[in-house]
N, C-alpha and C positions, 0 to 999 in steps of 0.2 A: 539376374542380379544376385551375388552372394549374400547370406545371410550372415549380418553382423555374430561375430563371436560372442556369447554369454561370460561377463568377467565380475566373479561376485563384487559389490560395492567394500569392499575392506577400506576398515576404517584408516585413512591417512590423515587426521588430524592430532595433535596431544592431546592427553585425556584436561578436561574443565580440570581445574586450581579444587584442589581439596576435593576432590571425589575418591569412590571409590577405586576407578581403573586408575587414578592416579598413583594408587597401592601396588595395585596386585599387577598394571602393568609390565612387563619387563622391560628391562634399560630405560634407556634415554628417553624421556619424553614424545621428545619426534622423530625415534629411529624407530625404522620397521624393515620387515622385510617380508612380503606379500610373497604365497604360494604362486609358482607361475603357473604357464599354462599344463607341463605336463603332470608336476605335481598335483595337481586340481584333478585334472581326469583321473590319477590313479588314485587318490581319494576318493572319488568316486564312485568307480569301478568296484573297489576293495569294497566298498562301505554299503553299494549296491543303494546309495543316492542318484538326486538327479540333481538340473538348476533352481530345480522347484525349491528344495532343500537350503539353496544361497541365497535365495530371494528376500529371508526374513529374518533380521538379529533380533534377537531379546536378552535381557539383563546386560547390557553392553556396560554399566556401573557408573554413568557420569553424571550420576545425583551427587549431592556434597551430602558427606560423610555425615551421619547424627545416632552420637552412641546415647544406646539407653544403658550403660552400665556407669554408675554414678562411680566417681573418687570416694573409696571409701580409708583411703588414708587421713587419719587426726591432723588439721590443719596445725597442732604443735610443730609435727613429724615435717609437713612441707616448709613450714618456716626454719625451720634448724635448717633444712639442706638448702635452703633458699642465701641461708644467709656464707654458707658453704661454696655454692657453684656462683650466685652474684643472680639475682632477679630474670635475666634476658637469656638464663641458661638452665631454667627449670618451667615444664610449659603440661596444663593438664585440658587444653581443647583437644575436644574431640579426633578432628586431625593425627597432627604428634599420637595421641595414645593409642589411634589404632595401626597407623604408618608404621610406628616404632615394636610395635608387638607382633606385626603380621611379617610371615617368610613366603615363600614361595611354592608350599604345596599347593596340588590342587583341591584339598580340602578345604586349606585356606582361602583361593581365589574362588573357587565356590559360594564360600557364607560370603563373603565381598558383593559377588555377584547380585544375590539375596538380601542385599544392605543389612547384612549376620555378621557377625566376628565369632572368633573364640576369647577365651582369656585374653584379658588385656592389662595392662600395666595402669596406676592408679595416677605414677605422675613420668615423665621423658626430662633426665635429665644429662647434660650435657657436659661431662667434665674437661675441664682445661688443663689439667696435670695430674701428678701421681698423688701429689701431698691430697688434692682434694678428692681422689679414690680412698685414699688412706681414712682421710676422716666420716667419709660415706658407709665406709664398710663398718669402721668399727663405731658409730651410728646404729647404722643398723644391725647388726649383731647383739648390740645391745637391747633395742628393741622390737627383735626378730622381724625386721621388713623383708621380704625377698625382695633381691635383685639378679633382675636376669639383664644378661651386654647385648649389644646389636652391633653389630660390624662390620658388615656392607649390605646387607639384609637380603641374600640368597640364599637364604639355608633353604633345603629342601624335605627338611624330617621334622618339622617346628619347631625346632632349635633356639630360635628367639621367641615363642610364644610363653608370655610368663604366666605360669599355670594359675600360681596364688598371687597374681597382680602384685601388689608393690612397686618395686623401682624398675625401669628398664633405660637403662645406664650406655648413650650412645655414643662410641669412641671414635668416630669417625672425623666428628664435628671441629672437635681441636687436636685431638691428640693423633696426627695426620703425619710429622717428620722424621727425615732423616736424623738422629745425634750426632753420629760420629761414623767415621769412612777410616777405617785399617787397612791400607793399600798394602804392606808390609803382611800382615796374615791373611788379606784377604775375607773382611768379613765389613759388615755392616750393622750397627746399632739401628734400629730402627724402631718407632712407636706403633701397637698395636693397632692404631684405627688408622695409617694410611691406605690409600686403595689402592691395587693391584697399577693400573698406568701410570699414578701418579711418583710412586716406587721403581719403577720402571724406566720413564722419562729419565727420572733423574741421576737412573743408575746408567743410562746409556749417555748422560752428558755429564758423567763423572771429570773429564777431565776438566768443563768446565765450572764445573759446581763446586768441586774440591780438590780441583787441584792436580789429577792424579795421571799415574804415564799413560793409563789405559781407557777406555772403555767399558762394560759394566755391563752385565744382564744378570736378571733374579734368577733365569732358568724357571720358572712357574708358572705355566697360562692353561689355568681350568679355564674351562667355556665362560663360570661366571669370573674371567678377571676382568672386565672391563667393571663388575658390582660387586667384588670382594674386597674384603681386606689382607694384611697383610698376619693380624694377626689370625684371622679366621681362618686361613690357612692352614696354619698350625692346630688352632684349637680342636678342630674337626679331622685331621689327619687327611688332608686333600691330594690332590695329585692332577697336574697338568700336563696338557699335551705334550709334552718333549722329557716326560717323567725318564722315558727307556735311558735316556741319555744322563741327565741332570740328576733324578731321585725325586723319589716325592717328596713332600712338605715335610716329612718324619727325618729327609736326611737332609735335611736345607737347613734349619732351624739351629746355630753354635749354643744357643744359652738361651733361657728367658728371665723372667722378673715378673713376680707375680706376688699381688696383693689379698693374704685371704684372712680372714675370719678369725687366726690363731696367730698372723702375723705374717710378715713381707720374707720372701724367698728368692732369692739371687744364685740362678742352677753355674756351677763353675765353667770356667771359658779353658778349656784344652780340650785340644785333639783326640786325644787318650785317657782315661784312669784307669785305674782299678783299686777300685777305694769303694765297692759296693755297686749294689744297685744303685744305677743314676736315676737319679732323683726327675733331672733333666729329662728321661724318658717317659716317665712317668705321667711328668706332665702333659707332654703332646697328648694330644686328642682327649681332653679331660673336658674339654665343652661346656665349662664354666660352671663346672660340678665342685669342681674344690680352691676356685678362686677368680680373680680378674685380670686377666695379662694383661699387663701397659707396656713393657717395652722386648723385645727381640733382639737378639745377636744371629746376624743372616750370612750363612752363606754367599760369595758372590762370584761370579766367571766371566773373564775377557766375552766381552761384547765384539765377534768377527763375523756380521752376516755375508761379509762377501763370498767366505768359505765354505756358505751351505748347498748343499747338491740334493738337488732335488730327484725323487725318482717316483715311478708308477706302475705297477707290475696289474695285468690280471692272469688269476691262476685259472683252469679249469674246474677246480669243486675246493670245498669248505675245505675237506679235508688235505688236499694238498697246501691252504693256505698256512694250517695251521703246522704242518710238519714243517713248512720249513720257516716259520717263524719261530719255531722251538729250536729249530737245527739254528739260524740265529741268533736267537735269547742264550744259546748255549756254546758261541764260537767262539769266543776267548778274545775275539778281535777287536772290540768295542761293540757301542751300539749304538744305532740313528736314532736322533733325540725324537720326531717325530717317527711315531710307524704304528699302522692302523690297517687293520684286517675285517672289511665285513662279509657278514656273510650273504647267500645267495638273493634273499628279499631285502635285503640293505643295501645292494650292490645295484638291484632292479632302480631302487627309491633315490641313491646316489646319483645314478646316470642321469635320472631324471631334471632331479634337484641342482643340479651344477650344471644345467643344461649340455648333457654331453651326449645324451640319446640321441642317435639321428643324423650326428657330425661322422665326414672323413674316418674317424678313429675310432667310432663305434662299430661301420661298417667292414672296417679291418677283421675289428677283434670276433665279427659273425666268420669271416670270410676263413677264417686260420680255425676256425673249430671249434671258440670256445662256446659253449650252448646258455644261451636263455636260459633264466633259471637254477642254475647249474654254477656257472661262473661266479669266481670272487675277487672283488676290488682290493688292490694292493696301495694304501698311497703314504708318502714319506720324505723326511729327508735328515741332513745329517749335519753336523757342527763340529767346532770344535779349529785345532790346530790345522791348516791348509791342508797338508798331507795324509792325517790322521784321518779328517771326513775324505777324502777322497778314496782311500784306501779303503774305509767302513762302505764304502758305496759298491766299491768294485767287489768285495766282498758280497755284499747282500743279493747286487746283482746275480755274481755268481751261485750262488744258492738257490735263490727262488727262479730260474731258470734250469736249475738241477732236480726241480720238483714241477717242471712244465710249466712255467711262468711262463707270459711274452711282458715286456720291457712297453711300455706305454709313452715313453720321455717323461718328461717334470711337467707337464699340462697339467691334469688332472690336481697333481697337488697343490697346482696354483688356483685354478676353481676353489680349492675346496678351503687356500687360506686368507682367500678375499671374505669368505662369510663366514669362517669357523667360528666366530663369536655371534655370528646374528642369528642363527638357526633358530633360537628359543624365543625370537619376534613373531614365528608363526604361528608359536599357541593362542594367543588370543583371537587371531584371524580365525581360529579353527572353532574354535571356541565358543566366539561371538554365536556359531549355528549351532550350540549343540556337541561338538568333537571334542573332547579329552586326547593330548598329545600328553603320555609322561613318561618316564624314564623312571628303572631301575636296575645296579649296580650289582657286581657283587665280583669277590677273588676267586680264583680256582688254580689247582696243582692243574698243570698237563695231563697227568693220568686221572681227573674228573671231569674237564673240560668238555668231552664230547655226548657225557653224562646230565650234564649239567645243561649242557646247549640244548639237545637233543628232547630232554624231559621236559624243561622249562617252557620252551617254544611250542611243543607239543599241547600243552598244558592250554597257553593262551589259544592259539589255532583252533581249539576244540569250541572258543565262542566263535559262532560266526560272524562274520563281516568284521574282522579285526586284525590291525595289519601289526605284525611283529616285524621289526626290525633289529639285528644284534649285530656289534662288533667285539673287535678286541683291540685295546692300545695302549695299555701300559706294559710291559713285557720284562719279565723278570727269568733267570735261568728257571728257577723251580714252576712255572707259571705263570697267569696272566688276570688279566679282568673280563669279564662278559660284560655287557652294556646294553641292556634290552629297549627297546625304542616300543611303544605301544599305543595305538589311536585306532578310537574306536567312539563311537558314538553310545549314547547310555539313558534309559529312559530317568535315571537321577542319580545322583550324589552314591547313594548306599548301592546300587548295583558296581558302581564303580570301586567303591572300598572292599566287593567281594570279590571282584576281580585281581585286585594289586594282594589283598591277604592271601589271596591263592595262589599267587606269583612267589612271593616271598615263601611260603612254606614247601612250593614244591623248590623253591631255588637251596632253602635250608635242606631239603630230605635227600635231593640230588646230591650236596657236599660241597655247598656253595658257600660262602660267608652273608651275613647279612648288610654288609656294605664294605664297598674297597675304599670308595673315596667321598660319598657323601655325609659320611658321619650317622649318627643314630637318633643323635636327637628325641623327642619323646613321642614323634612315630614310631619306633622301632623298639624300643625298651622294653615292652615285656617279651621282646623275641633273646636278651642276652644270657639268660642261664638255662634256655637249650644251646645257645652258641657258643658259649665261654664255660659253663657249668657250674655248678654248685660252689666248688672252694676257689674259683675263681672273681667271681661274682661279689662271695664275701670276702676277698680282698680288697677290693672298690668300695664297698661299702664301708670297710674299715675305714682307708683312706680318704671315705670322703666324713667317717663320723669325727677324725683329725681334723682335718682341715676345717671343716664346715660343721660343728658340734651342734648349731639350733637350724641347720638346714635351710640355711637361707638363701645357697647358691645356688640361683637356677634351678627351683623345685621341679625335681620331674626327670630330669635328665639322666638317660641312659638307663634310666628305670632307676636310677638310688635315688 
């Protein structure tokens, strides 16, 4: 008789109403997506566990929430803003101030776990327009309260944790719409707290929402767009998957409108000036250092999925992936809005994870030569005008078979964009035992790329039982992104923070940036005057002692 399979008990219910997993879970309530079976053994393996190790959760966080850090805001200060947002839009239970203050690092879900928080916000208030940001702000400026925004609440660097409490101001709540649809330039008004699908939906039924000849898509899907917003996008300088094609968040972005401290700022709407530094640049990625975006003028492009052509290459080694992604990044021909390069232990974890280990196509890709270990996954595809993605296809094809690619079909990229968004459901499964899964970013020129890969990987590999995973997917002529994937188990919190500060510093010494696309937040802050310098640094600092004179925006950020 076979012995039943061991399958750890992962939790498949929503976290209790007002707990802590209710926080620090990610997405939907009752979306998950459970490690299968080969995923599990190669965690295993890697981690040099057993099922002994699944048998037992602890801190799973479905106590309801009870903060010992009292509102220490002057009950004056909550009735002015009470009488400002209206009674049912100003809320200081426990709940709200820890939900509203808490991101998504794993430092953060940590003290969660341990019924801990960090800094929290004194009151969660929820505005319904601009007029009543306007009067909040200069409120408080008057009475130096800080206020730090929340806007879909993914940040990954603390980003929304309000250092010196006060306000934490959520735009998601009302200020969620489309204004205005420019079919004529092609651009869209939009308010800063809508979320990523709900912007999306409505740009893809554009013709029946407003009217118009076309069709519609943002072009933007970081992983967290099903829990971002539209202005966090911007604010954090992001970048989604189909960036190579569309741009990231820095070239999406026509104008913003921003309410600070010294006064309201409307960046100009043309294609072009030259009439100084734009102010408009500036702003992107200011992370709520020198004010509060409310509203956005967006970029927008014909909505034609039928056009998209899917492809899947695997290469023989890293290094071939990466020449001829460059030799692409660099053909003049266009570029596939999706294209993603991992490497050889990413490519292992890939197979896995998409369940592709094992199938017809895996046994091809042994059979032609390409080795274990060795081999790297190519997956992609393209958009755009009919002709245009066809022709970017036939191109790219042509390429990475001029660098010993074999051709996969569009499989593989279909695996991988049925879950592209749910992958970040497995942390808590992992987690629940024990396992830290996190991730860290960073840009790199082509000529430090292999430096940078090489050192950094090196780096983690040296703790044992710890599985590195890296890719690359946003692709630029000058260069690209690395994306390090890391899990590994940890006897607590601070062996873990010595781990990730040795990531970032060897990724800094390599020639690496301190983030492509997660932003800085005040994880990362005292690492920007090695990365930026000295008179750079006090640039920022000027700009934020303008805008923001008694520092009340977002204390903490980006280290000003």
């Amino acid at each position: 008789m076979l012995e039943k399979r061991f399958t750890p008990n992962w939790i498949k219910k929503a976290p209790k109403k007002n707990s802590y997993r209710s926080v620090f879970k990610w997405g939907a309530p009752k979306g998950f997506k459970h490690p299968n079976k080969n995923f599990y053994n190669l965690i295993k393996q890697e981690l040099e566990l057993t099922d002994e190790d699944f048998k037992n959760k602890k801190n799973i966080g479905n106590e309801k929430i009870i903060c010992d850090s009292p509102v220490k805001l002057d009950e004056k200060h909550i009735k002015f803003i009470k009488k400002i947002v209206g009674e049912k839009n100003i809320k200081t239970d426990d709940y709200e101030r820890v939900k509203y203050s808490t991101g998504m690092t794993m430092l953060e879900v940590d003290a969660l776990r341990n019924k801990k928080h960090y800094s929290i916000a004194d009151i969660v208030v929820h505005p319904r327009n601009k007029e009543e940001i306007k009067n909040i702000v200069k409120y408080c400026n008057k009475h130096k309260i800080p206020i730090t925004v929340y806007g879909g609440g993914s940040s990954v660097n603390m980003g929304v944790m309000p250092k010196k409490g006060g306000i934490s101001l959520v735009m998601n709540t009302h200020m969620n719409k489309i204004l205005e649809f420019n079919e004529t330039d092609q651009i869209v008004r939009v308010q800063a707290g809508m979320m990523g699908p709900d912007f999306e939906n409505a740009l893809n039924n554009a013709d029946k929402l407003f009217n118009t000849k076309s069709k519609y898509t943002c072009g933007h899907f970081p992983q967290s767009f099903e829990f971002s917003s539209v202005g966090g996008w911007v604010i954090t300088l992001g970048s989604g998957q189909a960036s190579s094609y569309y741009g990231d968040a820095y070239n999406l972005v026509f104008s913003q409108e921003f309410i600070t401290p010294v006064g309201e700022i409307k960046t100009l709407e043309y294609p072009a000036t030259a009439t100084g530094p734009k102010l408009n640049d500036i702003m992107k990625g200011s992370e709520g250092a020198f004010g509060i975006l409310t509203e956005l003028t967006m970029k927008v492009f014909k909505y034609q999925p039928k056009n998209r052509q899917d492809f899947a290459f695997i290469f023989p080694t890293w290094r071939d992936a990466v020449n001829a992604s460059r030799t692409i990044s660099q053909g003049e021909f266009g570029m596939p809005a999706v294209f993603r390069i991992s490497d050889p232990e990413e490519t292992i974890t890939g197979l896995k994870v998409y369940n592709l280990e094992g199938t017809p196509l895996d046994k091809i890709i042994e059979l032609k030569g390409y080795k274990h270990g060795e081999r790297c996954l190519c997956i992609g595809h393209t958009e755009g005008e009919k002709e245009f993605s066809k022709h970017v296809k036939k191109m790219v094809k042509k390429i990475c078979k001029n660098h010993g690619a074999m051709y996969l079909s569009g499989y593989p990229v279909k695996k991988w964009r049925k879950g592209r968004f749910a992958d970040p459901y497995m942390r808590e499964d992992l987690q629940d035992y024990g396992i830290i899964s996190d991730t860290v970013e960073t840009a790199v020129k082509w000529s430090d790329l292999h430096k940078v890969h090489e050192g950094v990987r090196e780096f983690i590999k040296k703790r044992s039982n710890t599985i590195c995973l890296t890719h690359a997917s946003h692709f630029y002529p000058q260069g690209t992104n690395l994306y390090f994937i890391f899990i590994a188990k940890y006897k607590d919190i601070e062996e873990y923070k010595e781990l990730l500060n040795g990531i970032m510093d060897n990724i800094q010494n390599y020639g690496g940036s301190i983030s492509h696309h997660h932003g800085v937040g005040k994880l990362f802050g005292s690492r920007m005057t090695k990365h930026l310098g000295n008179e750079q640094v006090a640039a920022l600092k000027a700009l934020k002692a303008h805008f923001d004179p008694n520092e009340i925006m977002n204390p903490g950020q980006m280290g000003l």
